[in-house]
Biopython code that builds the backbone (N, CA, C, O; Angstrom):
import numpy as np
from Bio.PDB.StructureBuilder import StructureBuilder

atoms = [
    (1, "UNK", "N", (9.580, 49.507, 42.666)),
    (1, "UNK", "CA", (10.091, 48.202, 43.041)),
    (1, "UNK", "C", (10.899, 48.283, 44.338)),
    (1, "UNK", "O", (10.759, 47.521, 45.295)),
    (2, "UNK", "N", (11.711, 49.242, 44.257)),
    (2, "UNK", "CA", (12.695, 49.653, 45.464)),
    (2, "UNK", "C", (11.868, 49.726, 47.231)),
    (2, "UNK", "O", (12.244, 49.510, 48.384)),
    (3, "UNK", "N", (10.443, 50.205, 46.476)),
    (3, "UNK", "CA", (9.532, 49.970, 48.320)),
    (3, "UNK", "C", (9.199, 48.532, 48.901)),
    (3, "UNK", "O", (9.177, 48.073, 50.043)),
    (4, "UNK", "N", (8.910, 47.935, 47.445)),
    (4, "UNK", "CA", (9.256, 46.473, 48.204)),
    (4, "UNK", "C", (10.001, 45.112, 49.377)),
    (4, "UNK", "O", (9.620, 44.122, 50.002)),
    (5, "UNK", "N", (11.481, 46.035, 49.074)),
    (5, "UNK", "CA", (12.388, 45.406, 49.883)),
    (5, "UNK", "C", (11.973, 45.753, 51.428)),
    (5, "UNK", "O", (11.778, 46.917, 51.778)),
    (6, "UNK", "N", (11.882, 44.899, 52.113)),
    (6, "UNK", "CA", (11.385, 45.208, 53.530)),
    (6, "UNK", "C", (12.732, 45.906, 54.178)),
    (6, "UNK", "O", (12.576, 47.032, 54.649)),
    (7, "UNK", "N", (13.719, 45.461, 54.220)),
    (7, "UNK", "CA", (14.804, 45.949, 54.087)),
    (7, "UNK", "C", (15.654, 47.440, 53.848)),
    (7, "UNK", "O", (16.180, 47.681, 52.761)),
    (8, "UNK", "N", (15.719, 48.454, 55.067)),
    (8, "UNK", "CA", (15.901, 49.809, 54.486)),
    (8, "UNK", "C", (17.676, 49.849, 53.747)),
    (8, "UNK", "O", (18.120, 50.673, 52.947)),
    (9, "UNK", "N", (18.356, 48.702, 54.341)),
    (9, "UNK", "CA", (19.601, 48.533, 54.046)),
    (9, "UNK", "C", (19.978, 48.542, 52.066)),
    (9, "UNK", "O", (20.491, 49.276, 51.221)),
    (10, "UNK", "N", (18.999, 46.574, 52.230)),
    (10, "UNK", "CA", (18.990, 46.766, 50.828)),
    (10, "UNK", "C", (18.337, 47.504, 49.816)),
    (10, "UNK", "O", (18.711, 47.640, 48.652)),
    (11, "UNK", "N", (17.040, 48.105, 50.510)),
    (11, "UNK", "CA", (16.412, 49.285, 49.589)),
    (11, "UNK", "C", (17.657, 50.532, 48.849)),
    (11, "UNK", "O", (17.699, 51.037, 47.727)),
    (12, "UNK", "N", (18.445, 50.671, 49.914)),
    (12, "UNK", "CA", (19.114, 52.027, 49.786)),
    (12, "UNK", "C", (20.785, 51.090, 48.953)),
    (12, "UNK", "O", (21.409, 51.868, 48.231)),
    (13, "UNK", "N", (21.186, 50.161, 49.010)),
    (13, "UNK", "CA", (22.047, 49.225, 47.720)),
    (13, "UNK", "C", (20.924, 49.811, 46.721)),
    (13, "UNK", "O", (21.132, 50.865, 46.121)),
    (14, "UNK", "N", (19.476, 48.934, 46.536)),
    (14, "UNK", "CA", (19.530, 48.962, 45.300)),
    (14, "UNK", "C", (19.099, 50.394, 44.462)),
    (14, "UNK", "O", (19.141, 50.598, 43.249)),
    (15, "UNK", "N", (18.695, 51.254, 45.504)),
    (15, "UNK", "CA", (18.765, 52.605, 44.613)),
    (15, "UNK", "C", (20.223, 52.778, 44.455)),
    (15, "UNK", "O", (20.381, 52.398, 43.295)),
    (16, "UNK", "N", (21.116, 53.037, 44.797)),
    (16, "UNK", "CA", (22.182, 52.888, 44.513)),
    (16, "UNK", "C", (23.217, 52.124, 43.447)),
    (16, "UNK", "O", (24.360, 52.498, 43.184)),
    (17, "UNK", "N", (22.697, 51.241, 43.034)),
    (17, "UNK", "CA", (22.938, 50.245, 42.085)),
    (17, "UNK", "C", (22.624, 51.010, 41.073)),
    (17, "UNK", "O", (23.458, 51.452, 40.283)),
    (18, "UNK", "N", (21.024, 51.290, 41.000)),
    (18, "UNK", "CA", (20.228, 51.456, 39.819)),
    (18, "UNK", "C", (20.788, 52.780, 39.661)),
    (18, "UNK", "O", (20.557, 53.128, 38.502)),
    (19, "UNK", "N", (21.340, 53.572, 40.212)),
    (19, "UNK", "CA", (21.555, 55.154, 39.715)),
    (19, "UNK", "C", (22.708, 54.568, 38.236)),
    (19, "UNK", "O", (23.260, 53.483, 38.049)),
    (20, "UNK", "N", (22.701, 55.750, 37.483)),
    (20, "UNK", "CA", (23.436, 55.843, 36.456)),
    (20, "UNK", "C", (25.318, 55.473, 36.934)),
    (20, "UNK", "O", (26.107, 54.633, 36.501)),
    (21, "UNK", "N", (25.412, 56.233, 37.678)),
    (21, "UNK", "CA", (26.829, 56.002, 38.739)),
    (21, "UNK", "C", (26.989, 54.811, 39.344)),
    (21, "UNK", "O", (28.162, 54.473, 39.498)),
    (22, "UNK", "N", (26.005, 53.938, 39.805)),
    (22, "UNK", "CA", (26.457, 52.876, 40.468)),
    (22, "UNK", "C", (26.078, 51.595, 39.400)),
    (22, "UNK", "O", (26.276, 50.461, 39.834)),
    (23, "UNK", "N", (25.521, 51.753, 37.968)),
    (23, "UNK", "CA", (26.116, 50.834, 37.128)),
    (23, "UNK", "C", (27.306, 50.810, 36.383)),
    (23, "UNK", "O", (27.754, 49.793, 35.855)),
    (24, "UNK", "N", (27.799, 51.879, 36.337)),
    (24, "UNK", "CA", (29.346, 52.319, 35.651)),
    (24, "UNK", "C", (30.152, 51.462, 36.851)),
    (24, "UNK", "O", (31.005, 50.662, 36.469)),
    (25, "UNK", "N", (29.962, 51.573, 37.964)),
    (25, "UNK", "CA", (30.912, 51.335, 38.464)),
    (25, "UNK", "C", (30.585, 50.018, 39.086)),
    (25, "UNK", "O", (31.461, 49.564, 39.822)),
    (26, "UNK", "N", (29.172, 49.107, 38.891)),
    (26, "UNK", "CA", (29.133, 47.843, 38.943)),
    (26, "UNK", "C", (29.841, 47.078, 37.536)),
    (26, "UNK", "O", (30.522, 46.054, 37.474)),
    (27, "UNK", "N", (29.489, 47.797, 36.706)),
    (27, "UNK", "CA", (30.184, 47.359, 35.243)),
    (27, "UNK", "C", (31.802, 47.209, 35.307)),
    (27, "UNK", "O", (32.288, 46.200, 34.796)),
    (28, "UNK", "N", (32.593, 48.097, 35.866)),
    (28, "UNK", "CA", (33.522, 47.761, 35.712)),
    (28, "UNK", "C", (33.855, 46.863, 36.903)),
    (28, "UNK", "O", (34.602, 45.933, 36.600)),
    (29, "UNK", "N", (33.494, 46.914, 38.143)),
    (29, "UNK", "CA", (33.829, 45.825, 38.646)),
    (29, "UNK", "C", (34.044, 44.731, 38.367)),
    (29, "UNK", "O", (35.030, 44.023, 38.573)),
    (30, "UNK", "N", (32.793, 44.487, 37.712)),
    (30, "UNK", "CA", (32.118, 42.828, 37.154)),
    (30, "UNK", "C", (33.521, 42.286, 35.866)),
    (30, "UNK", "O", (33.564, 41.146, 35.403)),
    (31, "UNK", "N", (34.477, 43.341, 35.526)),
    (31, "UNK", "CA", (35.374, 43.310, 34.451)),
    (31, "UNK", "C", (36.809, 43.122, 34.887)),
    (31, "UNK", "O", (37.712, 42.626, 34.213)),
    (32, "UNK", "N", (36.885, 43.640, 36.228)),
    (32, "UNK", "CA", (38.194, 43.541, 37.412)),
    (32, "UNK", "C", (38.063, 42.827, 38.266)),
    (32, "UNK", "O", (38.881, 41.910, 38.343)),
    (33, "UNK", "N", (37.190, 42.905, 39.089)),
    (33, "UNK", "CA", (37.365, 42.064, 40.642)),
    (33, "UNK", "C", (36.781, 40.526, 40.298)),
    (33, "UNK", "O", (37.489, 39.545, 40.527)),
    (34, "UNK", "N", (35.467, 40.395, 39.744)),
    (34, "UNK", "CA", (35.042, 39.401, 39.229)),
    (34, "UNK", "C", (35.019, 37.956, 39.061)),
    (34, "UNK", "O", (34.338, 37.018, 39.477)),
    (35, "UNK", "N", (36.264, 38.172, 38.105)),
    (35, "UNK", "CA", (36.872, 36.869, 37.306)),
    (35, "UNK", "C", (38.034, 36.688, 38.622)),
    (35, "UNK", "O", (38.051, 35.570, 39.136)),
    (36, "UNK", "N", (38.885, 37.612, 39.117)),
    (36, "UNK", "CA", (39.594, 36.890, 40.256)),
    (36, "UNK", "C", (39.284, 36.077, 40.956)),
    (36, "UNK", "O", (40.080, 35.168, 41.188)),
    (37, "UNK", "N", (37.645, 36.102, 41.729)),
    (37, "UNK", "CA", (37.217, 35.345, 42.305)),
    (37, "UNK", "C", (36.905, 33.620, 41.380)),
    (37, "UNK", "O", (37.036, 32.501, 41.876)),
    (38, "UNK", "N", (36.416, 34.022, 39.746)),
    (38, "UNK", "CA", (36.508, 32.850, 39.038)),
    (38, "UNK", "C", (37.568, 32.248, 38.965)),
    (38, "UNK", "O", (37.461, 31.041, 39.181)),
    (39, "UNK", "N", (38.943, 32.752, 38.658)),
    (39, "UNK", "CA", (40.092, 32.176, 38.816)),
    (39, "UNK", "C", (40.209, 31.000, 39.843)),
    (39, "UNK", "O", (40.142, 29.784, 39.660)),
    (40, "UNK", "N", (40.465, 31.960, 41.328)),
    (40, "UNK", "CA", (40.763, 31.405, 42.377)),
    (40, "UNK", "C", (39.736, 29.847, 42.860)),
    (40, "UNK", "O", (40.084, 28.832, 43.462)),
    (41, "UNK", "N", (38.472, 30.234, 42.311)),
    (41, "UNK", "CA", (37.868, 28.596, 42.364)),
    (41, "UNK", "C", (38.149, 27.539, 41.249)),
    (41, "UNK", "O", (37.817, 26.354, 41.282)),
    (42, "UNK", "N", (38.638, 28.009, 40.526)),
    (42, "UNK", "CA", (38.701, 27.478, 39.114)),
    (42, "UNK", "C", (40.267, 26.567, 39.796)),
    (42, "UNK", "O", (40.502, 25.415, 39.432)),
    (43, "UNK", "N", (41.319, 27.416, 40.925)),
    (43, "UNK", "CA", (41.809, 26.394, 41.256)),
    (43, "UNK", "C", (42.380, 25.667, 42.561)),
    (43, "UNK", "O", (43.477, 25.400, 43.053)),
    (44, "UNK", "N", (40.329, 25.408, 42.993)),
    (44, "UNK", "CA", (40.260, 24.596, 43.795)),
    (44, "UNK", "C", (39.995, 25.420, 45.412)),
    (44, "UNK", "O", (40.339, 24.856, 46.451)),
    (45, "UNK", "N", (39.573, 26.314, 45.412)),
    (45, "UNK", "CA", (39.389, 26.935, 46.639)),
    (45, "UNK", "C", (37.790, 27.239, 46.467)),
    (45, "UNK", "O", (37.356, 28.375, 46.274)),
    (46, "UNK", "N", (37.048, 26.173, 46.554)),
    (46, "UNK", "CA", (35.262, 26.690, 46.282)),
    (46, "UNK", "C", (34.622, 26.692, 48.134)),
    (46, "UNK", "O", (33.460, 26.923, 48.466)),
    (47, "UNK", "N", (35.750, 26.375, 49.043)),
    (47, "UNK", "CA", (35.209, 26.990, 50.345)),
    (47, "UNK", "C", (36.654, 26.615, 51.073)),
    (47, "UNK", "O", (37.534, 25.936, 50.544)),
    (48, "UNK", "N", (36.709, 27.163, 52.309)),
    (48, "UNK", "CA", (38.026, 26.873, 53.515)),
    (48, "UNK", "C", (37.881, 25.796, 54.010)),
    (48, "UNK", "O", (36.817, 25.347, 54.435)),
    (49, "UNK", "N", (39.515, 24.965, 54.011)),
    (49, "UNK", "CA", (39.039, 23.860, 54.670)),
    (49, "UNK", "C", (39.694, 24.018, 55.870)),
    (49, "UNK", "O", (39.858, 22.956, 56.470)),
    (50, "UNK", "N", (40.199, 25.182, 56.508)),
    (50, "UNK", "CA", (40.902, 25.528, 57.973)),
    (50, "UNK", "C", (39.286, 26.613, 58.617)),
    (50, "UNK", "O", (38.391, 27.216, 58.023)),
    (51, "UNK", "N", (39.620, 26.387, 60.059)),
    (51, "UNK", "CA", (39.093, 27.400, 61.130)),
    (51, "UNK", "C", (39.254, 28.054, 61.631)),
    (51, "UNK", "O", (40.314, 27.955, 62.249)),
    (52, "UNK", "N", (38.659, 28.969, 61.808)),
    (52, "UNK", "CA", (39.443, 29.967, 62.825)),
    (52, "UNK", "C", (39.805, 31.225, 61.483)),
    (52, "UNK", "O", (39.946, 30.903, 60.303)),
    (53, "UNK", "N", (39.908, 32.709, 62.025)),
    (53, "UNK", "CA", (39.663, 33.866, 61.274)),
    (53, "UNK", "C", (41.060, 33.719, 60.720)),
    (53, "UNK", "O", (41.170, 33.530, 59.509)),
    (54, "UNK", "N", (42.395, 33.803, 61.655)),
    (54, "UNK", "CA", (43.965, 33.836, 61.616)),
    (54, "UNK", "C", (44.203, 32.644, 60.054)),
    (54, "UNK", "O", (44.601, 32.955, 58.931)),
    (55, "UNK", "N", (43.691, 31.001, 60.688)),
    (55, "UNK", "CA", (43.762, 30.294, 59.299)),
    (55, "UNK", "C", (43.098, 30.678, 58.111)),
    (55, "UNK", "O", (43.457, 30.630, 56.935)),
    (56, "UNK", "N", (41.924, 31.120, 58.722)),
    (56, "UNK", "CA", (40.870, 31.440, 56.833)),
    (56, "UNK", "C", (42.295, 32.309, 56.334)),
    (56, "UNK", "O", (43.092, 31.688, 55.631)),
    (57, "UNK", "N", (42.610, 33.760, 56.706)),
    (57, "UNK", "CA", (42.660, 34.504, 56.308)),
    (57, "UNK", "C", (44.149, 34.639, 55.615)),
    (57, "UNK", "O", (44.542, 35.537, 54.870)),
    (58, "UNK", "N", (44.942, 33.341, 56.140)),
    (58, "UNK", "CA", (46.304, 32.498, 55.404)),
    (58, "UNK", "C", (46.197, 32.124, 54.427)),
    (58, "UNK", "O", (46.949, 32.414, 53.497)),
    (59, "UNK", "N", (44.971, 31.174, 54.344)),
    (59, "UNK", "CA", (44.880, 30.591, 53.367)),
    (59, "UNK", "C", (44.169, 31.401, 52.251)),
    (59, "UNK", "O", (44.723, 31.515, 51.158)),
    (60, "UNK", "N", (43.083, 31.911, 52.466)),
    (60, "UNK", "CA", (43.360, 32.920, 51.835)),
    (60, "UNK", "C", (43.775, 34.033, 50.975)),
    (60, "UNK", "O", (43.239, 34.510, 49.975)),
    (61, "UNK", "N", (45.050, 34.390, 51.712)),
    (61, "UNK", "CA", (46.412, 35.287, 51.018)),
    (61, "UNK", "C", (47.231, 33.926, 50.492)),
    (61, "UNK", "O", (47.993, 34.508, 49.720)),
    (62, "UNK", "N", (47.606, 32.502, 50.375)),
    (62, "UNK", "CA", (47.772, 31.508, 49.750)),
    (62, "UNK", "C", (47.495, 31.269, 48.691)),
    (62, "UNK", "O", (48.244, 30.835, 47.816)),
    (63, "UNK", "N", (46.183, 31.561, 48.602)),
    (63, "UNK", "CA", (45.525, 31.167, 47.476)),
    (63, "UNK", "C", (45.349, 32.532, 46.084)),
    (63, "UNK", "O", (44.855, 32.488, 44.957)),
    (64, "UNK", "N", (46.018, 33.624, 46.868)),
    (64, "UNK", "CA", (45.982, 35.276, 46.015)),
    (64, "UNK", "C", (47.360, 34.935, 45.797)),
    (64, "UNK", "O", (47.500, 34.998, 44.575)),
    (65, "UNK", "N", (48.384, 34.630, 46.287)),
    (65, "UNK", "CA", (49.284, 34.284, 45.768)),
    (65, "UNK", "C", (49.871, 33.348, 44.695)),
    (65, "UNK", "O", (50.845, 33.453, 43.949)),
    (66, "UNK", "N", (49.030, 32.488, 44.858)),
    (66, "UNK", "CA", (49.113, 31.566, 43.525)),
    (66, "UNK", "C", (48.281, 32.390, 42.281)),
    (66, "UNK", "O", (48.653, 32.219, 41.120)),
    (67, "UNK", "N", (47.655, 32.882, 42.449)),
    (67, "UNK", "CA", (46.554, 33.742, 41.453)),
    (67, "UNK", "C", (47.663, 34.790, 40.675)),
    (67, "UNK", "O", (47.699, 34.753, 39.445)),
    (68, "UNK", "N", (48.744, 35.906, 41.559)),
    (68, "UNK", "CA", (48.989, 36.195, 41.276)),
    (68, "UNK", "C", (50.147, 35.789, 40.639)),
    (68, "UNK", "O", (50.380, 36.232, 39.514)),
    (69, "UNK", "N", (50.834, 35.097, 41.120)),
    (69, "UNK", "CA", (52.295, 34.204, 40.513)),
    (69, "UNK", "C", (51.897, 33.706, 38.996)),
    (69, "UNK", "O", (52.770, 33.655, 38.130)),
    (70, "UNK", "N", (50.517, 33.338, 38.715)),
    (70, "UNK", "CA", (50.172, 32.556, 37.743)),
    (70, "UNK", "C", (49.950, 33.667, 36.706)),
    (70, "UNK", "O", (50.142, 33.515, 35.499)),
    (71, "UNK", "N", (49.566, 34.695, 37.238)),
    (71, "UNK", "CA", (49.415, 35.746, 36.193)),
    (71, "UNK", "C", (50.621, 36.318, 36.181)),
    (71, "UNK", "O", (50.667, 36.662, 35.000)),
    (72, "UNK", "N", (51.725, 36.697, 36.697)),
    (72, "UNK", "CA", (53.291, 37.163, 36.374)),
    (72, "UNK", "C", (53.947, 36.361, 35.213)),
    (72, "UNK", "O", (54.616, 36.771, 34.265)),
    (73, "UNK", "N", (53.463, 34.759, 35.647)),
    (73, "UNK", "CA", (53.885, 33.904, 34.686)),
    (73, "UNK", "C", (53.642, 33.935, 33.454)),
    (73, "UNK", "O", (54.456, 33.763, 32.547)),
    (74, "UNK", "N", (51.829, 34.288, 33.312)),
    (74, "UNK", "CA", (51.662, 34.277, 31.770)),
    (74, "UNK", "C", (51.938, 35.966, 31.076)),
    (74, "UNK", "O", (52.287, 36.210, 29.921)),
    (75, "UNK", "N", (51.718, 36.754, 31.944)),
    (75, "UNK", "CA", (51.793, 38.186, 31.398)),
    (75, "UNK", "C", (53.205, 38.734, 31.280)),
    (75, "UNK", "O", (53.627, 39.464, 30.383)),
    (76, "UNK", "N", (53.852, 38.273, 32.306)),
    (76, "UNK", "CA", (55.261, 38.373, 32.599)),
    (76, "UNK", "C", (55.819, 38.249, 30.953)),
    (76, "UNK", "O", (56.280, 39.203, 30.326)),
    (77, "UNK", "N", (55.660, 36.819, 30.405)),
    (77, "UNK", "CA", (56.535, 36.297, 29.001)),
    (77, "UNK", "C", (55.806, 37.417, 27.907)),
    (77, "UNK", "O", (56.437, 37.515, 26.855)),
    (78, "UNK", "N", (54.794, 38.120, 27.986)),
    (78, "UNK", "CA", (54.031, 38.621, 26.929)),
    (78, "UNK", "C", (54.966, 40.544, 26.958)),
    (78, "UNK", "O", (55.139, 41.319, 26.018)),
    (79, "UNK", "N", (55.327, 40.678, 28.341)),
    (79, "UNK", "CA", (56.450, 42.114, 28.334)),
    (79, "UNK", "C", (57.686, 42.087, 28.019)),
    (79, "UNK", "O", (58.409, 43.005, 27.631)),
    (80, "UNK", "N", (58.085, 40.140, 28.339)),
    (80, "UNK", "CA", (59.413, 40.372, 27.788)),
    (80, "UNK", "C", (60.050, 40.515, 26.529)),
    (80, "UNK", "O", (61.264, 40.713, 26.470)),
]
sb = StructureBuilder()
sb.init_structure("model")
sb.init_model(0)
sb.init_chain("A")
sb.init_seg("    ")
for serial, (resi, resn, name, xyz) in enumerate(atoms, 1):
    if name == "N":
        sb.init_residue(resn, " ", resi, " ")
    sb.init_atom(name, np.array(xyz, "f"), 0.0, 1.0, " ", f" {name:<3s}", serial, name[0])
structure = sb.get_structure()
C-alpha cells in the first residue's frame, strides 16, 4: 500500500506510523495532545480571527491559557 503514495514524504510518515513504535506512540498521543486541541474548540477557537504570524500566535497562547486556567480550576479543587 505504502508504494502507492506518490509522495516519498508521506510514503516514509506512513511506514513510520505503521511500524510497531510509531503506533505506541501515535496511541498515546491521540490520549495527551488530542483532546487539548478538542477542548480549545469546544471553547470557541475553530479558526483565527486576527492576521499576521505575531497576532495568530497571541491569540493563540490566549486561548492555552484559558485551557490551562480551566484545568487548575477543576483539578486544582480535586488536590486540595
Amino acid at each position: 500500500m505504502a508504494s502507492k503514495l506518490p509522495n516519498p514524504h508521506c510514503r516514509a510518515m506512513r511506514e513510520k506510523i505503521d511500524s510497531d513504535k510509531g503506533r505506541a506512540i501515535y496511541a498515546q498521543r491521540m490520549g495527551l495532545i488530542e483532546p487539548v486541541f478538542g477542548h480549545i474548540q469546544q471553547r470557541g477557537l475553530r479558526r483565527f480571527t486576527l492576521r499576521g504570524q505575531t497576532k495568530v500566535d497571541t491569540q493563540w497562547k490566549l486561548f492555552c491559557i484559558v485551557h490551562n486556567v480551566a484545568k487548575l480550576q477543576v483539578y486544582g479543587k480535586m488536590a486540595a
